[in-house]
PyMOL Python script that loads the backbone (N, CA, C, O; Angstrom):
from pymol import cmd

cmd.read_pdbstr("""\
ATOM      1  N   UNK A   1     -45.339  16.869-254.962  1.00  0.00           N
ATOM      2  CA  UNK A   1     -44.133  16.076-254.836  1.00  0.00           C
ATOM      3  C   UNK A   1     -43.305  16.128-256.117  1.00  0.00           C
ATOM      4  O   UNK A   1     -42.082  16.216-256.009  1.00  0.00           O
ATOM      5  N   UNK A   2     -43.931  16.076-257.439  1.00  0.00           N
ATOM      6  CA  UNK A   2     -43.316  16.100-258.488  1.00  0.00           C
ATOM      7  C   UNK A   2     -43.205  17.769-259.382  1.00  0.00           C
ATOM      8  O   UNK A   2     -42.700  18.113-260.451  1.00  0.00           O
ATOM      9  N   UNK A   3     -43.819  18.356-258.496  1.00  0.00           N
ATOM     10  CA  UNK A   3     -43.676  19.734-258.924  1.00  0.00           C
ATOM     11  C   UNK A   3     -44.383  19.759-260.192  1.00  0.00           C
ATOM     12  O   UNK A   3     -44.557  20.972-260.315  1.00  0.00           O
ATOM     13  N   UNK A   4     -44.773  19.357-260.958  1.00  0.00           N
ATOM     14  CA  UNK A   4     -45.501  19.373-262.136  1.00  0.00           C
ATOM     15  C   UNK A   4     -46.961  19.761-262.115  1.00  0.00           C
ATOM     16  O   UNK A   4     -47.829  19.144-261.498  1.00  0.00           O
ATOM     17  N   UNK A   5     -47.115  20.656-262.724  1.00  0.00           N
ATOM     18  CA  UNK A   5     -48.965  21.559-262.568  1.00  0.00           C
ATOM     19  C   UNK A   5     -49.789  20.608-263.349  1.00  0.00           C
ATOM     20  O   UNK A   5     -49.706  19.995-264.413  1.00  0.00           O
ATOM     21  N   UNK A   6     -50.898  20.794-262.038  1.00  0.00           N
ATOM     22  CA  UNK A   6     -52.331  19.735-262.113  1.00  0.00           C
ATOM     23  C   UNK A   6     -52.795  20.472-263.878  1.00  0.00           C
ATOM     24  O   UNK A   6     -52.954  21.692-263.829  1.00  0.00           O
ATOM     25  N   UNK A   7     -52.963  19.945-265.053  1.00  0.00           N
ATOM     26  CA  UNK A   7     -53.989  20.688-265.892  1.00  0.00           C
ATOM     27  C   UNK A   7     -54.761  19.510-267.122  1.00  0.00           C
ATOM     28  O   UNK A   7     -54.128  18.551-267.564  1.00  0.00           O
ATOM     29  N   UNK A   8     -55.926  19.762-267.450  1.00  0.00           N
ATOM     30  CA  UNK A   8     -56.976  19.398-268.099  1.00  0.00           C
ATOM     31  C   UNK A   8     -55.567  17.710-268.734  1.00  0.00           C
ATOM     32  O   UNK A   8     -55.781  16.555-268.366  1.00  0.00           O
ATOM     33  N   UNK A   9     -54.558  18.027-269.482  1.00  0.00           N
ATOM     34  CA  UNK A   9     -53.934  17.618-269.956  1.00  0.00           C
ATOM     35  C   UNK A   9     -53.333  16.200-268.940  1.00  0.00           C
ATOM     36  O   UNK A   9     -53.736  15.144-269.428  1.00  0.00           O
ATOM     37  N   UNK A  10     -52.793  16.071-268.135  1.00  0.00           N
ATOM     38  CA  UNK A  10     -52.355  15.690-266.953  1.00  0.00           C
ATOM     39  C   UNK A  10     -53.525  14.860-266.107  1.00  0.00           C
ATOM     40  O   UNK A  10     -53.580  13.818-265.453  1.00  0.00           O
ATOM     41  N   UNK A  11     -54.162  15.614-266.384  1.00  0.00           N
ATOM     42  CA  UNK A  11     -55.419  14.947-264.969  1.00  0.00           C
ATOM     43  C   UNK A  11     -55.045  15.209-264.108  1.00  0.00           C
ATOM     44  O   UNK A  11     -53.954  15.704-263.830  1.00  0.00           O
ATOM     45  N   UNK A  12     -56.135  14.843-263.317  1.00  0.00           N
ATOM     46  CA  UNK A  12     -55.724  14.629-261.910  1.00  0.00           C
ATOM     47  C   UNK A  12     -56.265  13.649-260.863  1.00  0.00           C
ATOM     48  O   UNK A  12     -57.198  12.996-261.330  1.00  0.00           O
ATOM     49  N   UNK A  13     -55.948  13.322-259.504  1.00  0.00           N
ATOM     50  CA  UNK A  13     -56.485  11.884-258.929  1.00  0.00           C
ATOM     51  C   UNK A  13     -57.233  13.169-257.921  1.00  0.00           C
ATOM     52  O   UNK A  13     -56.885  14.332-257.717  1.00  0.00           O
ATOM     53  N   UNK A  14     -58.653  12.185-257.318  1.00  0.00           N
ATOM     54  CA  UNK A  14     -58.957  12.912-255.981  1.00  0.00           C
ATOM     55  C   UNK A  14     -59.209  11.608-255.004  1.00  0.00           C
ATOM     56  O   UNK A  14     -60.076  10.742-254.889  1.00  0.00           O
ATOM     57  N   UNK A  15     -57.809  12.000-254.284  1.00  0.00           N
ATOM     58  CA  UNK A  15     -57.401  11.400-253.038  1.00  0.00           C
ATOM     59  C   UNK A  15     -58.222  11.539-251.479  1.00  0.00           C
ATOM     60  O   UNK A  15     -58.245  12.577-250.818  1.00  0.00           O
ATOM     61  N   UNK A  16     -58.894  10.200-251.074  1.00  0.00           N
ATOM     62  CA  UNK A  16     -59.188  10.835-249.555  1.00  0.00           C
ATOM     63  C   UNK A  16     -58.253  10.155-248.642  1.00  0.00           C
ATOM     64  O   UNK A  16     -57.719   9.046-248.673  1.00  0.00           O
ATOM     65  N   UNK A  17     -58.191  11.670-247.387  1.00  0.00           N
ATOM     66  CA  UNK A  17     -56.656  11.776-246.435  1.00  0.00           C
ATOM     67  C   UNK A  17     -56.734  10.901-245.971  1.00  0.00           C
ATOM     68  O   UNK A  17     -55.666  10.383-245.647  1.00  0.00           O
ATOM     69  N   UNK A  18     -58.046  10.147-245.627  1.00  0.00           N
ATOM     70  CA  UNK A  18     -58.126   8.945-244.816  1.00  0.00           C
ATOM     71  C   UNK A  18     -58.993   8.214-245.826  1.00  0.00           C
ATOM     72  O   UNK A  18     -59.867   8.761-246.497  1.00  0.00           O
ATOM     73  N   UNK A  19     -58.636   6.791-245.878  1.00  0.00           N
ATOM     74  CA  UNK A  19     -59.256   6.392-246.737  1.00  0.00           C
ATOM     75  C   UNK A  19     -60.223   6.034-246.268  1.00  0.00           C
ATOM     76  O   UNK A  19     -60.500   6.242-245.086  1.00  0.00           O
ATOM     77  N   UNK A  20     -61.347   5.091-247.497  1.00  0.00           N
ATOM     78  CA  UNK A  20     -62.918   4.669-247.034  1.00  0.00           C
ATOM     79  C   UNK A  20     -62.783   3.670-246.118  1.00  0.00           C
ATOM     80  O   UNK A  20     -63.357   3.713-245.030  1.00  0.00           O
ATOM     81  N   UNK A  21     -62.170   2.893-246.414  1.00  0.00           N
ATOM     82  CA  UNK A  21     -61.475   1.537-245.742  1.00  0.00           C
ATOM     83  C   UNK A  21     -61.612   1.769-244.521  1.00  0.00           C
ATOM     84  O   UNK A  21     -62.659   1.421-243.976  1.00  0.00           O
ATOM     85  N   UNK A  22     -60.349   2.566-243.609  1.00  0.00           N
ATOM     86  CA  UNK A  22     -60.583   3.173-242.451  1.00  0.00           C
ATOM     87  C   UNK A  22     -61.453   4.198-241.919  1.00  0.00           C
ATOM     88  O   UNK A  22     -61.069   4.912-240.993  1.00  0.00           O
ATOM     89  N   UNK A  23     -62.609   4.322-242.446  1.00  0.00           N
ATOM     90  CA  UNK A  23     -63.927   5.098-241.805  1.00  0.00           C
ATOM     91  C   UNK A  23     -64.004   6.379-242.443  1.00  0.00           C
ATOM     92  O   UNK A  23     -65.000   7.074-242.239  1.00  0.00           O
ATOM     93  N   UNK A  24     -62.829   6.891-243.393  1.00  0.00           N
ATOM     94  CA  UNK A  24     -62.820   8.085-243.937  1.00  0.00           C
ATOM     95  C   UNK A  24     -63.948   8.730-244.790  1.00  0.00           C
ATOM     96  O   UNK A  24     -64.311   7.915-245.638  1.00  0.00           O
ATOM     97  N   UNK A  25     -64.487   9.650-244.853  1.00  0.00           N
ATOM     98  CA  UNK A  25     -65.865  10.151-245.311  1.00  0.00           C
ATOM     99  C   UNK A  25     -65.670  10.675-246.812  1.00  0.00           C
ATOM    100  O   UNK A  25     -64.703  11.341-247.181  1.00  0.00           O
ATOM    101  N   UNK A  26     -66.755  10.266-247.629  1.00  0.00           N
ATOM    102  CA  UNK A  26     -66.759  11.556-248.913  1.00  0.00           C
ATOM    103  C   UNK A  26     -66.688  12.395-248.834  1.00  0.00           C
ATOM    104  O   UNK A  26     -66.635  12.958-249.927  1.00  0.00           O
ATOM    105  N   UNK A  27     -66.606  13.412-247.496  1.00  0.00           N
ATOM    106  CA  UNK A  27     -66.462  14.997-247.689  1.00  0.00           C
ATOM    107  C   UNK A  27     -65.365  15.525-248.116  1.00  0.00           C
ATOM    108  O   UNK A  27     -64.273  14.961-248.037  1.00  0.00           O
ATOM    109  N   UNK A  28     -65.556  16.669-248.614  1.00  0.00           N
ATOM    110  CA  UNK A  28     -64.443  17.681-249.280  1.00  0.00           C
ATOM    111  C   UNK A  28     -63.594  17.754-248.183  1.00  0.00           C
ATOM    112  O   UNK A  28     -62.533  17.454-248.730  1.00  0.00           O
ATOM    113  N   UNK A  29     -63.295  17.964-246.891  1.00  0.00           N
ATOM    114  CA  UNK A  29     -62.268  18.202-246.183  1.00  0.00           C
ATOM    115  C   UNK A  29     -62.058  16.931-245.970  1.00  0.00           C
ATOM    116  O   UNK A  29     -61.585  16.873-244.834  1.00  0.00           O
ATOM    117  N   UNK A  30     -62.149  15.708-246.477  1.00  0.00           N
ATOM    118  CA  UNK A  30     -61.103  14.352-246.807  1.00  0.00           C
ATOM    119  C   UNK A  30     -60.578  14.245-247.726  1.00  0.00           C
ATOM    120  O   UNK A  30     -59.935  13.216-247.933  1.00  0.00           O
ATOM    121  N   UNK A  31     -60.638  15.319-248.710  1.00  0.00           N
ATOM    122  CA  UNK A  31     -60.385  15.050-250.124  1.00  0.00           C
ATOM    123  C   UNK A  31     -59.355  15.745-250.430  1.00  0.00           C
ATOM    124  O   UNK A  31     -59.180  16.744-249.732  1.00  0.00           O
ATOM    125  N   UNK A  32     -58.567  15.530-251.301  1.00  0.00           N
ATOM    126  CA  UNK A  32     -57.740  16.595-252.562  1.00  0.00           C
ATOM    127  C   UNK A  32     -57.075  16.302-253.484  1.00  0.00           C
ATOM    128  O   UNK A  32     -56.589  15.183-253.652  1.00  0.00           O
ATOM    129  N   UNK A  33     -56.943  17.278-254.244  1.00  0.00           N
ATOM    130  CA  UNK A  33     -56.463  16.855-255.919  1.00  0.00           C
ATOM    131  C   UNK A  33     -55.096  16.446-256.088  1.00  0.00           C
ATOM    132  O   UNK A  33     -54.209  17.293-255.977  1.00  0.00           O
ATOM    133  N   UNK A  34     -54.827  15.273-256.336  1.00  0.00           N
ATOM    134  CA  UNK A  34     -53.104  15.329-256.976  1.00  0.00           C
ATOM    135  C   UNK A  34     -53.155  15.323-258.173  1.00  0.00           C
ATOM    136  O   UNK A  34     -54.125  15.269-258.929  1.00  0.00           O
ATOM    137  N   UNK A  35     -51.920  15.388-258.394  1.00  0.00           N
ATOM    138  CA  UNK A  35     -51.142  15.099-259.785  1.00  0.00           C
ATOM    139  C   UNK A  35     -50.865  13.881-259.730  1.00  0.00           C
ATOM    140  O   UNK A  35     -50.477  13.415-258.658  1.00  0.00           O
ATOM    141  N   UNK A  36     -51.062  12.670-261.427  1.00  0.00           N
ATOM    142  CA  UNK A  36     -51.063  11.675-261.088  1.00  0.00           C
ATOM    143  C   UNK A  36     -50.093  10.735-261.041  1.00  0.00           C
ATOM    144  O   UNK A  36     -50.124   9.509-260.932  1.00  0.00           O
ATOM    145  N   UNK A  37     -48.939  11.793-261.177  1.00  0.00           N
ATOM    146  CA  UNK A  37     -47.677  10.695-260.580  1.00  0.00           C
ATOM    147  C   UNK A  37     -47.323  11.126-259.109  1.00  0.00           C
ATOM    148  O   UNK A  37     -46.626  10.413-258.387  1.00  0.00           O
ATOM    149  N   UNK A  38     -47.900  12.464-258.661  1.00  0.00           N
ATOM    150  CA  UNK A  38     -47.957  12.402-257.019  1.00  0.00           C
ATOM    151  C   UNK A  38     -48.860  11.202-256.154  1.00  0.00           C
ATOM    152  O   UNK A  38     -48.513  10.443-255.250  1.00  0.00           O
ATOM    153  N   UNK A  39     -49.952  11.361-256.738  1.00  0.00           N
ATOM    154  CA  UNK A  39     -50.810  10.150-256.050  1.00  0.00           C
ATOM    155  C   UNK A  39     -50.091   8.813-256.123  1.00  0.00           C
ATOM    156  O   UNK A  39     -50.238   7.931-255.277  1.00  0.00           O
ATOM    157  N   UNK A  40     -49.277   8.718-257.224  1.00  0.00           N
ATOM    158  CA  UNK A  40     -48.837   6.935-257.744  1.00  0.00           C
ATOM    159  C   UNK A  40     -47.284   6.958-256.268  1.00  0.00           C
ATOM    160  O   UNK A  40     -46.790   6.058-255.589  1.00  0.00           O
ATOM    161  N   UNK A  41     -47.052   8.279-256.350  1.00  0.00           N
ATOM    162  CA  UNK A  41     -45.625   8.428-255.437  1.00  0.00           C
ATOM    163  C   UNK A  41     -46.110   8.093-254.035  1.00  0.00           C
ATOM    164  O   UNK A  41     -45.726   7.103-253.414  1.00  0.00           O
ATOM    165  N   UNK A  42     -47.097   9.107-253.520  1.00  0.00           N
ATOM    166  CA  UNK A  42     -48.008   8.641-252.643  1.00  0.00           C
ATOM    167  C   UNK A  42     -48.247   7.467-252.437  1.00  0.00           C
ATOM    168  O   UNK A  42     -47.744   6.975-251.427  1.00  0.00           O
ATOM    169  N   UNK A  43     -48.708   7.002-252.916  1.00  0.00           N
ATOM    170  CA  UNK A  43     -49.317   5.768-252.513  1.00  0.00           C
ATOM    171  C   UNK A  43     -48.022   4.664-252.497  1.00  0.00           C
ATOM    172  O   UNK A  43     -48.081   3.841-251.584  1.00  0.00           O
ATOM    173  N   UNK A  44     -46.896   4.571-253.386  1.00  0.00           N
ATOM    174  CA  UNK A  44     -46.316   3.912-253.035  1.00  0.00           C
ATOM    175  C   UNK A  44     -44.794   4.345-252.282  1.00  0.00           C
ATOM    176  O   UNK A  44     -43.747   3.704-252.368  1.00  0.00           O
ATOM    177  N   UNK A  45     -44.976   5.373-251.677  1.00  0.00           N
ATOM    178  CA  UNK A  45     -44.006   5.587-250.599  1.00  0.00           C
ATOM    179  C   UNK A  45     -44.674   5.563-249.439  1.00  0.00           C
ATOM    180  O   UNK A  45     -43.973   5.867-248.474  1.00  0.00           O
ATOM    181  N   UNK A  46     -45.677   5.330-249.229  1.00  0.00           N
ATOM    182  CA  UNK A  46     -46.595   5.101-247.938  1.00  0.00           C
ATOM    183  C   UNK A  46     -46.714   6.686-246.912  1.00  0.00           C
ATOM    184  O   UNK A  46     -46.851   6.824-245.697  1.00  0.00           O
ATOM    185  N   UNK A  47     -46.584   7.763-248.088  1.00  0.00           N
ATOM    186  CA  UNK A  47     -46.661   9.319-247.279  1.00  0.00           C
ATOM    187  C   UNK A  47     -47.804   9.759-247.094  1.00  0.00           C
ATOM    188  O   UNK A  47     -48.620   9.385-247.936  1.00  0.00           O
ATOM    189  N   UNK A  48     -48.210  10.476-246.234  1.00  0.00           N
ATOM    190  CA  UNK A  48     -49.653  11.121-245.460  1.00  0.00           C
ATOM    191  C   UNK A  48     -49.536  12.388-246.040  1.00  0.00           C
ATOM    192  O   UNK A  48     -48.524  13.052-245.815  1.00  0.00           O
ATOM    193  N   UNK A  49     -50.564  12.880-246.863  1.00  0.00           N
ATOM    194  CA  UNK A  49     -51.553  14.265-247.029  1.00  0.00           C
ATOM    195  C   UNK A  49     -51.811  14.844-246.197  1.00  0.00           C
ATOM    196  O   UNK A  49     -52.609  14.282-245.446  1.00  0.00           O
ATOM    197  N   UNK A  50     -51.464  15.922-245.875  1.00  0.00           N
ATOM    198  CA  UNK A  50     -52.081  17.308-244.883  1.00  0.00           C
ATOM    199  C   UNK A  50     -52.744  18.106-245.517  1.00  0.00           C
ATOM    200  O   UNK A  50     -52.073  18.949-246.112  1.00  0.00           O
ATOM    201  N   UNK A  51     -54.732  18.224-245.713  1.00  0.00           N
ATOM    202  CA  UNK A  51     -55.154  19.357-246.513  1.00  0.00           C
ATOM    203  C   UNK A  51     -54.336  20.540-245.830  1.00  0.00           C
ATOM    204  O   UNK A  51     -53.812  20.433-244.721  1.00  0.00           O
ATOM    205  N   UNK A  52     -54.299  21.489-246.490  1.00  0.00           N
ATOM    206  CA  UNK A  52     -54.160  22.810-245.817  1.00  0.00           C
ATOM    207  C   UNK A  52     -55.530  23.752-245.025  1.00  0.00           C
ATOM    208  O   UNK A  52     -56.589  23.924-245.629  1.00  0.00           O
ATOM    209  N   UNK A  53     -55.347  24.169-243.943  1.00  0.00           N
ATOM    210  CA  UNK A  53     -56.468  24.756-243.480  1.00  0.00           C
ATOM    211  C   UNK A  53     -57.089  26.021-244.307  1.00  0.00           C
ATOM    212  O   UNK A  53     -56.397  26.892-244.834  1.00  0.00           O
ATOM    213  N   UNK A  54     -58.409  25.972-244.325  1.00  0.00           N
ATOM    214  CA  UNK A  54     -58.726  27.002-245.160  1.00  0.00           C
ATOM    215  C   UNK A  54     -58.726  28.615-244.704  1.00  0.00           C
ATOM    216  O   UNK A  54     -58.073  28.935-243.711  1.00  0.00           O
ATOM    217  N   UNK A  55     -59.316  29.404-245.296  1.00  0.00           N
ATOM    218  CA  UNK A  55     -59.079  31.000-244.781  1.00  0.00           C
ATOM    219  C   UNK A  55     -60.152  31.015-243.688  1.00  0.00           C
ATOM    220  O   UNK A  55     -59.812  31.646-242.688  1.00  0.00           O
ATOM    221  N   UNK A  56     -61.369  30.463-243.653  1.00  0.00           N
ATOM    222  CA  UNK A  56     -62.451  30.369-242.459  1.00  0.00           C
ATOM    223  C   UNK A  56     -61.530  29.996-241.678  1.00  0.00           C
ATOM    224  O   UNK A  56     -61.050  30.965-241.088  1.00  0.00           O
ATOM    225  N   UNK A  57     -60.941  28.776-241.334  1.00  0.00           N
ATOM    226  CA  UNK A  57     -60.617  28.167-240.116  1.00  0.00           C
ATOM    227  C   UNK A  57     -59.564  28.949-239.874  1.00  0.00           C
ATOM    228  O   UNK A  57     -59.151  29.058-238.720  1.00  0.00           O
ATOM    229  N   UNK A  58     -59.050  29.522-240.776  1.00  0.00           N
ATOM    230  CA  UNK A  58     -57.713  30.072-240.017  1.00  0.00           C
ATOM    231  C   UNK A  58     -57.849  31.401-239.673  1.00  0.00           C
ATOM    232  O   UNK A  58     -56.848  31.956-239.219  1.00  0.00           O
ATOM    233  N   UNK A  59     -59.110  32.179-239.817  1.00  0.00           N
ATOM    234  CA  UNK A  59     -59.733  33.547-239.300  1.00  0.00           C
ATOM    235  C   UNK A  59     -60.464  32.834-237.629  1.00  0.00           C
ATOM    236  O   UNK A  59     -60.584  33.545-236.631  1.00  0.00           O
ATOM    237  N   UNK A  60     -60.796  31.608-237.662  1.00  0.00           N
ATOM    238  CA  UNK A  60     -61.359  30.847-236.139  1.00  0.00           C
ATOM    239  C   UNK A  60     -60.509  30.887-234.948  1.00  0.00           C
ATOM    240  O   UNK A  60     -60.914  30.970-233.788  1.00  0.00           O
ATOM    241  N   UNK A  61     -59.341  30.824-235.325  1.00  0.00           N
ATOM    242  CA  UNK A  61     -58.187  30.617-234.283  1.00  0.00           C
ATOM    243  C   UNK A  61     -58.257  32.063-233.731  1.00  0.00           C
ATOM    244  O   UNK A  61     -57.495  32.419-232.832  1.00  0.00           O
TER     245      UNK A  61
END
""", "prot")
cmd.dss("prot")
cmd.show_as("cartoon", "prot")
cmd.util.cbc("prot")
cmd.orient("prot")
């Protein structure tokens, strides 16, 4: 969202797509890395995360 690259410097947040709250799981395909004024934007513009599908799933189709 803020275009600014995730690095050591910056940090980063790891976000799950669904949260714990609503039944959402620790697994890696609930998860992903923001940047931490994306997550702060996120969270307070009330916008939804789409992981991207990976190269397995998208060789499945």
């Amino acid at each position: 969202m803020c275009q600014q690259p995730i690095t050591k410097e910056t940090g980063w947040h790891d976000h799950h797509i669904i949260h714990r709250s609503q039944g959402g799981r620790d697994a890696l395909d609930n998860r992903v890395l923001l940047h931490p004024v994306c997550h702060h934007q996120l969270h307070t513009r009330g916008v939804n995360v789409k992981k991207p599908a990976s190269k397995e799933a998208l060789l499945e189709t």
